[in-house]
KOLSE-291125 format. One line per 5 residues: number of its first residue (from 1); their letters; for each residue x, y, z of N, C-alpha, C. Coordinates in pm, whole numbers. Each point is the difference from the previous one (the first is absolute). Layout:
<rs>
NUM> A> X/Y/Z/X/Y/Z/X/Y/Z ~ ...;
</rs>
This chain:
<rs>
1> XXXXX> -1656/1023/-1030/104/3/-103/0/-131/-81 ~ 47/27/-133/-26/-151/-88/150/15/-103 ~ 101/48/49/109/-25/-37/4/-114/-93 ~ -26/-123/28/43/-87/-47/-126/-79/-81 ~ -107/104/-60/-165/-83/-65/94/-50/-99;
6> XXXXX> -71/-142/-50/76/-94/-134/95/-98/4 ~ 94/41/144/69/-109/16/-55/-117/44 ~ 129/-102/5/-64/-142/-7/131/-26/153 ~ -9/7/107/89/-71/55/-15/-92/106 ~ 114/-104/-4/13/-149/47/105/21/156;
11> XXXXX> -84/-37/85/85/2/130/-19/-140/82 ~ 165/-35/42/2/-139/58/15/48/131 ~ -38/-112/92/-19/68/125/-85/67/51 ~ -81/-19/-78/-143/103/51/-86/-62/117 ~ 34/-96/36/-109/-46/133/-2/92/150;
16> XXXXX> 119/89/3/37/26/126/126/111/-47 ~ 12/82/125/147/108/-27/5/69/-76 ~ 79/28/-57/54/116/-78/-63/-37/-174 ~ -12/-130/0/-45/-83/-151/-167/78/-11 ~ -68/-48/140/-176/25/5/3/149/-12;
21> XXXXX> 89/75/98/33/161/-70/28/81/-76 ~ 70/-82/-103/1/65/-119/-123/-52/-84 ~ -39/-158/-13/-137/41/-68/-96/92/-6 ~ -60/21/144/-66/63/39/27/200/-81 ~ 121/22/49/58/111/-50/-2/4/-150;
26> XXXXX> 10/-57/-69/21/18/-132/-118/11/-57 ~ -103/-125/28/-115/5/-21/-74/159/38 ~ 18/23/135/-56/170/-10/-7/59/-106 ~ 139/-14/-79/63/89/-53/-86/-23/-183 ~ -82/-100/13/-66/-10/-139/67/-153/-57;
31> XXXXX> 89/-14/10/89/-155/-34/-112/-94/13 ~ 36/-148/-56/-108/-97/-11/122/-93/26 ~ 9/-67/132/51/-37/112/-42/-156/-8 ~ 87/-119/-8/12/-129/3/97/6/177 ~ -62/-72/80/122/51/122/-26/-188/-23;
36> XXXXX> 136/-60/-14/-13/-143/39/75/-56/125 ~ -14/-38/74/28/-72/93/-54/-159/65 ~ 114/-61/105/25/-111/29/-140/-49/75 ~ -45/72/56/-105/35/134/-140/20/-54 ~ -35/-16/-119/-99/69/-103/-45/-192/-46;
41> XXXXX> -131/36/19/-59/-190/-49/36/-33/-153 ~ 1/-64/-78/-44/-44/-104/-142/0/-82 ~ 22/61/-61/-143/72/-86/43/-18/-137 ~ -152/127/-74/5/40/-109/99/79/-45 ~ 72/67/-104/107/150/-62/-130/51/-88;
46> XXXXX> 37/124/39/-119/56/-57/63/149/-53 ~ -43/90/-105/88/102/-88/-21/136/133 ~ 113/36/58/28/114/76/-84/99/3 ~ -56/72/84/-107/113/-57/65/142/63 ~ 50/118/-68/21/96/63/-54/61/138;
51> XXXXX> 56/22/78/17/43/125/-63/-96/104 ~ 32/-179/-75/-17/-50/135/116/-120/-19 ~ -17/-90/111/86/-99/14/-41/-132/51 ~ 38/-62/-104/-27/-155/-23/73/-101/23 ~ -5/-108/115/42/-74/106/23/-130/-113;
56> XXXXX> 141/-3/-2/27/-135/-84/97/-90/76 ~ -10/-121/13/90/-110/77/113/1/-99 ~ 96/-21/70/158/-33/-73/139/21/90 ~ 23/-158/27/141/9/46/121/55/-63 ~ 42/70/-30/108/54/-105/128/-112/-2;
61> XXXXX> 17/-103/109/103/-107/-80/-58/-92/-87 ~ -74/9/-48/-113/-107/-125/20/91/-87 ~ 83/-80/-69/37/108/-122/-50/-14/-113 ~ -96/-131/-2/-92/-20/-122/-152/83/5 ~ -29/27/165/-81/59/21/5/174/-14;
66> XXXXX> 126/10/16/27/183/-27/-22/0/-155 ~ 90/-111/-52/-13/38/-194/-141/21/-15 ~ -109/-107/22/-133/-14/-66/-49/114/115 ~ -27/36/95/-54/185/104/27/75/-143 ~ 125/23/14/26/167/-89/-23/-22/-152;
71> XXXXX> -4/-120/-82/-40/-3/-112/-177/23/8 ~ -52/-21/63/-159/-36/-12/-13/192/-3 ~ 77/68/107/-88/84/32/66/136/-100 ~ -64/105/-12/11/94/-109/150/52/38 ~ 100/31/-135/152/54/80/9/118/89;
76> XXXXX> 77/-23/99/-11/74/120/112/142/-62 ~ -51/101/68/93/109/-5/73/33/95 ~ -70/-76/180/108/26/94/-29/-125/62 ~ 149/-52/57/-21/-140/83/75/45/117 ~ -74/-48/134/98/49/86/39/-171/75;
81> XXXXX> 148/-3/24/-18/-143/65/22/28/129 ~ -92/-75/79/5/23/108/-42/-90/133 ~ 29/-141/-80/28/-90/78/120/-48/91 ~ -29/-76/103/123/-14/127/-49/-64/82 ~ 98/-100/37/11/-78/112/88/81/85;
86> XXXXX> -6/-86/138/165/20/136/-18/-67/76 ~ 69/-59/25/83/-94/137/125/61/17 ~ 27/10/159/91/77/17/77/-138/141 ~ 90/16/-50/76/-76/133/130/31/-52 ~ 129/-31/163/86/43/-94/74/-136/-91;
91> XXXXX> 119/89/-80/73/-94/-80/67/-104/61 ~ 46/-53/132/9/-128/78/-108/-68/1 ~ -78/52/7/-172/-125/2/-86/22/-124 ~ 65/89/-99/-125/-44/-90/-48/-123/-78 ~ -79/12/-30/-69/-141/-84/25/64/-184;
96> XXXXX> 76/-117/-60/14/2/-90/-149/2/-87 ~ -59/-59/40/-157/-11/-27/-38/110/-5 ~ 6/81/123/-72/165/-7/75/85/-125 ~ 102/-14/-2/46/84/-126/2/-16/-120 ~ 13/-151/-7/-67/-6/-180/-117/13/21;
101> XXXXX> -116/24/75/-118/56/3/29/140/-64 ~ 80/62/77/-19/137/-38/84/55/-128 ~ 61/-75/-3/70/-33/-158/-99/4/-141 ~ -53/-121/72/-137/-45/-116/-100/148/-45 ~ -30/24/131/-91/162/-20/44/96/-35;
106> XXXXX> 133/70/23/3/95/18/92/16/-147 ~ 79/-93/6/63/9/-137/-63/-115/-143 ~ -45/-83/13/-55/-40/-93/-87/-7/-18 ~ -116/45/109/-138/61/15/37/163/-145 ~ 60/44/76/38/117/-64/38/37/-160;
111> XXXXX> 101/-136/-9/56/35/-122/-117/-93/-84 ~ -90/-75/48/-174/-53/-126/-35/83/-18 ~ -41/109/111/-97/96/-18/58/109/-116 ~ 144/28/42/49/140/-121/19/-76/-107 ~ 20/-147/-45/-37/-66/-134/-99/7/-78;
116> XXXXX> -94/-15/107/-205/9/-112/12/101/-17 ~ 19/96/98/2/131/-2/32/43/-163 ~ 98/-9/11/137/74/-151/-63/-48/-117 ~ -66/-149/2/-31/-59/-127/-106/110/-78 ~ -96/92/140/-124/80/-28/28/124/-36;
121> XXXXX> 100/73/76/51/117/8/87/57/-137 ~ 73/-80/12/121/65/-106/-104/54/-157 ~ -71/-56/-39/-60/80/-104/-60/140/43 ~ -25/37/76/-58/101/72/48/91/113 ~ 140/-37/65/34/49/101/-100/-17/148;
126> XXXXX> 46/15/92/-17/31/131/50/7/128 ~ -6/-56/121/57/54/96/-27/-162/110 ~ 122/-40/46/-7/-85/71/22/51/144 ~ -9/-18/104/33/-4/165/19/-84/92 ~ 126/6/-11/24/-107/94/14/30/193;
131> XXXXX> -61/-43/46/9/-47/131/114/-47/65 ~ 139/85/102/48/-70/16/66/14/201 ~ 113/28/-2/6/41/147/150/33/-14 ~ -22/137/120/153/58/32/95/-96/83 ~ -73/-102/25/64/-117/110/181/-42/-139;
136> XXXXX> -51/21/-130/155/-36/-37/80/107/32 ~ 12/127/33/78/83/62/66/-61/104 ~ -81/-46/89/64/11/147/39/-187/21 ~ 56/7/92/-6/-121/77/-76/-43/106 ~ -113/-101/3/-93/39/136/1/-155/45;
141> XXXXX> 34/30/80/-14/-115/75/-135/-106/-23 ~ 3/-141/-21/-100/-91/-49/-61/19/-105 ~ 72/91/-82/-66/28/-146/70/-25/-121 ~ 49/-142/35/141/-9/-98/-86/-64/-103 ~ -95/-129/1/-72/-37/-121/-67/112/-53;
146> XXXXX> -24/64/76/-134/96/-120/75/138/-16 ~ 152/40/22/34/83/-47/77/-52/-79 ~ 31/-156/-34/50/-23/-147/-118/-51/-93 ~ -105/-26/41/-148/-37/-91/4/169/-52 ~ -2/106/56/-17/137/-9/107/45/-120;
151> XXXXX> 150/-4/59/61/45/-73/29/-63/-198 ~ -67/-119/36/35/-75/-136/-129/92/-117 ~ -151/-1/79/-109/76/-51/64/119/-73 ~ 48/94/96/11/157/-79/138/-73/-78 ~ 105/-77/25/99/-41/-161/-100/-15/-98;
156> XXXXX> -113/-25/-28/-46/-24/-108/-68/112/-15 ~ -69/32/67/-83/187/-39/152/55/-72 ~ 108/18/69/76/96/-61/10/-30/-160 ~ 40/-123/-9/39/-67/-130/-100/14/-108 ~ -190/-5/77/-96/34/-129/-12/119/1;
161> XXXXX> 39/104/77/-19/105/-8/86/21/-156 ~ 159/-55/1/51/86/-57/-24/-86/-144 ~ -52/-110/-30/-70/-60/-108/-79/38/-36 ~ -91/78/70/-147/41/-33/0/113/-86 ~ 68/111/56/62/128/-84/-61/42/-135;
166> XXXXX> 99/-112/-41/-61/38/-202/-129/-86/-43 ~ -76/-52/129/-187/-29/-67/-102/98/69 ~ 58/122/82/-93/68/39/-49/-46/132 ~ 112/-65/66/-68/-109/165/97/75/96 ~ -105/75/100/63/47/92/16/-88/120;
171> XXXXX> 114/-14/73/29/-75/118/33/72/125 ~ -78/-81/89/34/156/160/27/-140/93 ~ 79/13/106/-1/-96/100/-6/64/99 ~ -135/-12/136/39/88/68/33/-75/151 ~ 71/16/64/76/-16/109/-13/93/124;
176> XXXXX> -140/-83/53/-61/47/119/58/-36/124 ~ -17/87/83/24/-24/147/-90/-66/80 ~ 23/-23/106/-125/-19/70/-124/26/3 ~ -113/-137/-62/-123/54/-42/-88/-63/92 ~ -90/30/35/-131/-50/116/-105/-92/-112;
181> XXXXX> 86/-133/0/-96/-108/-60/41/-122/82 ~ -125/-76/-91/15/-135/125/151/-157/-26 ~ 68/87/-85/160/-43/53/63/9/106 ~ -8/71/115/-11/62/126/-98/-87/100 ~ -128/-55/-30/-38/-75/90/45/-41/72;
186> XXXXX> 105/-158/-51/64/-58/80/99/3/64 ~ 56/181/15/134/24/20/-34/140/105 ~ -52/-30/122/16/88/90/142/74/52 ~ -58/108/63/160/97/53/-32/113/-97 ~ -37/16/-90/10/84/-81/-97/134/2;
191> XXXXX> 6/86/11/-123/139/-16/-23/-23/-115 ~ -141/-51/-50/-53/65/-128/-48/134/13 ~ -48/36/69/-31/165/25/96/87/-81 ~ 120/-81/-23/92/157/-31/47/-18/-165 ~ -92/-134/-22/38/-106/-134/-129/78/-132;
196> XXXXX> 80/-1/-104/-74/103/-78/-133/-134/-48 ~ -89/92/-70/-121/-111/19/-51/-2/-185 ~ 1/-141/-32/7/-10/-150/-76/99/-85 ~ -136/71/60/-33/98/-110/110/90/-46 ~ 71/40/82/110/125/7/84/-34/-141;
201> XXXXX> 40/-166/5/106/-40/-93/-100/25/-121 ~ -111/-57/17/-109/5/-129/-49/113/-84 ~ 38/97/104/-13/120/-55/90/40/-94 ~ 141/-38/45/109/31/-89/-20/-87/-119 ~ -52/-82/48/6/-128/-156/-72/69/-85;
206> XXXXX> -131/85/28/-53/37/-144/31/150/-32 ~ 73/67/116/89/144/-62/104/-82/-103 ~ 51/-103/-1/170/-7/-75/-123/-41/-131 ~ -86/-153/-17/-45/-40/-128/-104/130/-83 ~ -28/107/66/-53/120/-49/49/117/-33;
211> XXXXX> 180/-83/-37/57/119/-61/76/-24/-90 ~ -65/-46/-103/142/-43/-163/91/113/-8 ~ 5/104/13/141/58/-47/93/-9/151 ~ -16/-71/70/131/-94/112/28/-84/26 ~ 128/-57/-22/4/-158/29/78/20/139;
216> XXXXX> -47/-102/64/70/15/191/55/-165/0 ~ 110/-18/-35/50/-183/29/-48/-51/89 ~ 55/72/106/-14/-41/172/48/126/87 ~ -74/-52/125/-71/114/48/-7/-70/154 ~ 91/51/105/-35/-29/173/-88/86/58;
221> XXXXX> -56/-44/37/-132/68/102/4/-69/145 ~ 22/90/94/22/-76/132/-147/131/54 ~ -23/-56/123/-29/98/122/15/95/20 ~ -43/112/81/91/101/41/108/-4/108 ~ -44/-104/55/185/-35/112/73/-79/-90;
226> XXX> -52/-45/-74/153/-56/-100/-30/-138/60 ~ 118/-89/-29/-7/-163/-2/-53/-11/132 ~ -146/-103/5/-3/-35/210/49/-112/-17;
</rs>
């Protein structure tokens, strides 16, 4: 299937998880796939080639480095963000340190990326995706920094969503459950076995950007047992 031959799309987070899964996925799909990530050496940028995917370095809190990424490369029609940190301890011991970490990424990582983004898009329309977690629903124990790094992220998806509107820029945030990536490493006790596994989410990522006549804001996707 080539759903998506011609597009141009930009995914952060692509070294690993759900980020390396949707490149991969989209690219199937005919897309010409920039997956940039933290974990990725320092090289050449080189012009996207349909149905594959091209390994670019970029911390997304370098925000001089996101402007000059997305200007160099041809305007994207879908960006998915899908970068993330976590440290989890609870709110008596956390480190102020760990959370403006996740501050830095998740929300101002976030809000560079939907900036270059918009500067490319708005003449043309397209479709952004944001990456986010059902963890702002609930209350979970040791997840107080990164379910307010989390919840501040989708405040701003909602807000470009509803800015985007009248240039033709669709906005989706989706709010996954438990996913089998290596966020989980360092946090035994847990069944990944029963933890949905990032192609699954990736799959959905290129059913929603392969359908202009629907816009989906946001969107929870858990498991089939629901929250573990």
């Amino acid at each position: 299937m080539t759903r998506l031959h011609g597009k141009v799309a930009l995914v952060t987070g692509g070294s690993s998880g759900i980020g390396e899964a949707c490149a991969r996925a989209l690219a199937a799909e005919g897309a010409a796939v920039v997956a940039f990530g933290r974990r990725y050496a320092l090289g050449s940028l080189a012009i996207p080639r349909a149905g594959q995917v091209d390994q670019v370095h970029l911390d997304v809190t370098e925000e001089a480095a996101v402007d000059q990424l997305f200007a160099m490369l041809p305007a994207p029609d879908i960006v998915v963000c899908s970068h993330g940190t976590g440290t989890f301890a609870p709110i008596a011991s956390a480190s102020l340190a760990d959370v403006r970490a996740m501050l830095e990424v998740h929300v101002l990582g976030t809000l560079a990326c939907m900036r270059a983004a918009l500067g490319r898009m708005q003449p043309r329309g397209g479709h952004i995706v944001v990456i986010g977690s059902h963890a702002i629903h609930h209350a979970f124990p040791e997840c107080g920094g990164y379910t307010a790094a989390k919840a501040g992220q989708v405040a701003l998806a909602r807000v470009l969503a509803a800015e985007s509107r009248a240039h033709g820029i669709r906005v989706t945030t989706l709010l996954p459950g438990a996913t089998d990536t290596p966020i989980w490493d360092d946090r035994p006790g847990f069944d990944r076995a029963k933890m949905m596994k990032p192609g699954e989410l990736a799959g959905l990522v290129v059913d929603l950007v392969s359908r202009p006549e629907v816009a989906v804001d946001e969107l929870v996707v858990t498991p089939p047992a629901g929250v573990l």
